[in-house]
N, C-alpha and C positions, 0 to 999 in steps of 0.2 A: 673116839674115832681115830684110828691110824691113818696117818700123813693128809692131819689135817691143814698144815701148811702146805703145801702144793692143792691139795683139793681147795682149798680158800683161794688159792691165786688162779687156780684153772677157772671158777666160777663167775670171779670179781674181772678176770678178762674178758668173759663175756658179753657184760652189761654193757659197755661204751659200745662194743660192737653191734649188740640187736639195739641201741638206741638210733647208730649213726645209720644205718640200715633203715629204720621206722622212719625218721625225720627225713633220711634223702628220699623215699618212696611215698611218702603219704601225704594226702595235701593239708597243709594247719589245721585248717577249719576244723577237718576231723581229728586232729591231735589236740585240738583244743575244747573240742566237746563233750560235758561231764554227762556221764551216761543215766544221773538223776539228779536234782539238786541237793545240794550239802554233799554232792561226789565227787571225787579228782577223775579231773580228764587225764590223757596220758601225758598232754604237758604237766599237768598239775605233779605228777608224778614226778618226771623226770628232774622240774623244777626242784621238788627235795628231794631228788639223788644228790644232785647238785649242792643244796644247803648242808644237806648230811656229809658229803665229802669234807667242805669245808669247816663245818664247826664241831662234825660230833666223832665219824670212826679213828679221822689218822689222829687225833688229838687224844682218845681216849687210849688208844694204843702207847701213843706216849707218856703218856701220864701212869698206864701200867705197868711199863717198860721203867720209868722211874720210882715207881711205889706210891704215887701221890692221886689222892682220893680225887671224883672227876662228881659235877652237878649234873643232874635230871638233864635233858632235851626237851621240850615243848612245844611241837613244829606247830602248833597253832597259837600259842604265845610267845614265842621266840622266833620263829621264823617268818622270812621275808614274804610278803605276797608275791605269789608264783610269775613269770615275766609274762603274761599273757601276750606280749606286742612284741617280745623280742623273737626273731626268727627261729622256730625250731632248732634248724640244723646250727645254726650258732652255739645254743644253749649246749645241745649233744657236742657238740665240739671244747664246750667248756667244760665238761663234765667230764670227756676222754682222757684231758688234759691233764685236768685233776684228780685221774683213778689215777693216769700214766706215776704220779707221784708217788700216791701211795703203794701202788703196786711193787716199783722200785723200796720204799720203807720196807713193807712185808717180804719182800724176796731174803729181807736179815735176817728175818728171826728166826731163832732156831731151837728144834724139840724144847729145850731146857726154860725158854721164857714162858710157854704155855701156862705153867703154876704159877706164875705172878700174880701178883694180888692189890687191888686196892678197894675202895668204897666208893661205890653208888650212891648220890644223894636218896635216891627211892628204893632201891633194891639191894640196898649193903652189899654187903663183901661179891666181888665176881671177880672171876681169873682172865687171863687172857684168852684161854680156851674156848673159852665160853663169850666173849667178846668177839670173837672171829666167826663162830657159830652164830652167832646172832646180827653179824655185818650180811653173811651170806643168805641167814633167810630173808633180813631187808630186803635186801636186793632182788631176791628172786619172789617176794609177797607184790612189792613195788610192779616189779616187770609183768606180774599175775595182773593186778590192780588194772594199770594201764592196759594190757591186751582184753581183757574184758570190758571195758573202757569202749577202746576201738569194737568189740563186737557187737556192744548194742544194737547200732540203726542196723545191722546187717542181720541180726536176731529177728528186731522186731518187724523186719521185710518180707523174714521169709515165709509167710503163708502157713501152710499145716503143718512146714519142718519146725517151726518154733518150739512143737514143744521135747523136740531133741534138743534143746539149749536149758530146760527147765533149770536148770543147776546152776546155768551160768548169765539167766537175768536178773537182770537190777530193777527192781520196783522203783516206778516211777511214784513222786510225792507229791 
C-alpha cells in the first residue's frame, strides 16, 4: 500500500474520536450490554483498545524499530477484566490519551522503517508494515465488534425490518 503511514495515522485518529463521541451520547447501560453471552459489549471493546494501546501496538512498534523479537498477546489470558463500573466516557478519555501518544510516536517514522523486522512468538518473522496494517484493522474490527454490539436491542425491536439486519445479528446462546 503507498503512504501507508499517513493512512495509519488518518485511521488511528479516528478511533478516540467515534469512541468519545459513543460514550458522551449513549447511555452505559447500552455500552455495556453484550449482544450474546461469551460477546464484547462496546465497553468490552473499548476496554481492549485501551489494554491494547498499552501493552501490545506502541511496544511492538518499538521493539521493531529496535530489531528485538516481541511475545504473543492473549487478551483473554493476559488481559485485564474490562472496567465494567468505571464510567464510559472516563475509559474513552483514557484511551484518547493514550492513542494521543502513540500517534505522536508514529507521526516519526519514516517510508525506510517499514522493512524492519523482528519475531513473533506465534507468527515468526513480521515487518513493521504489516504491523501497522494489522493495528489498523484492529481497530477498525474492534469499532465493527462494538457497533454491532450497540445494534442488537434495536435489530431485534424492529419487527419485519429484522430481517434487513440478517447479516449483522448475533445469535443469541
Amino acid at each position: 500500500m503507498e503512504h501507508l503511514i499517513p493512512h495509519t495515522l488518518s485511521i488511528l485518529r479516528t478511533t478516540p474520536r467515534r469512541w468519545d463521541d459513543l460514550t458522551a451520547s449513549l447511555p452505559a447501560e447500552l455500552l455495556r450490554t453484550a449482544p450474546a453471552r461469551g460477546e464484547w459489549s462496546a465497553l468490552d471493546c473499548l476496554a481492549h483498545l485501551v489494554e491494547t494501546e498499552l501493552q501490545v501496538f506502541p511496544v511492538r512498534v518499538q521493539a521493531l524499530l529496535a530489531g528485538r523479537d516481541f511475545p504473543a498477546f492473549d487478551p483473554d489470558a493476559q488481559g485485564a477484566d474490562p472496567p465494567r463500573a468505571e464510567d464510559p466516557a472516563v475509559l474513552a478519555g483514557s484511551f484518547s490519551s493514550l492513542r494521543a501518544e502513540s500517534l505522536i510516536a508514529l507521526a516519526r517514522l519514516a517510508e525506510a522503517d517499514l522493512p524492519r523486522r523482528a519475531r513473533h512468538a506465534e507468527l515468526g518473522e513480521v515487518t513493521l508494515a504489516e504491523l501497522l496494517h494489522e493495528w489498523v484493522g484492529h481497530d477498525l474490527m474492534h469499532t465493527v465488534q462494538a457497533e454491532r454490539a450497540l445494534m442488537q436491542p434495536f435489530i431485534h425491536g424492529s419487527g419485519p425490518w429484522k430481517v434487513y439486519f440478517a447479516d449483522h445479528i448475533v445469535a443469541f446462546h
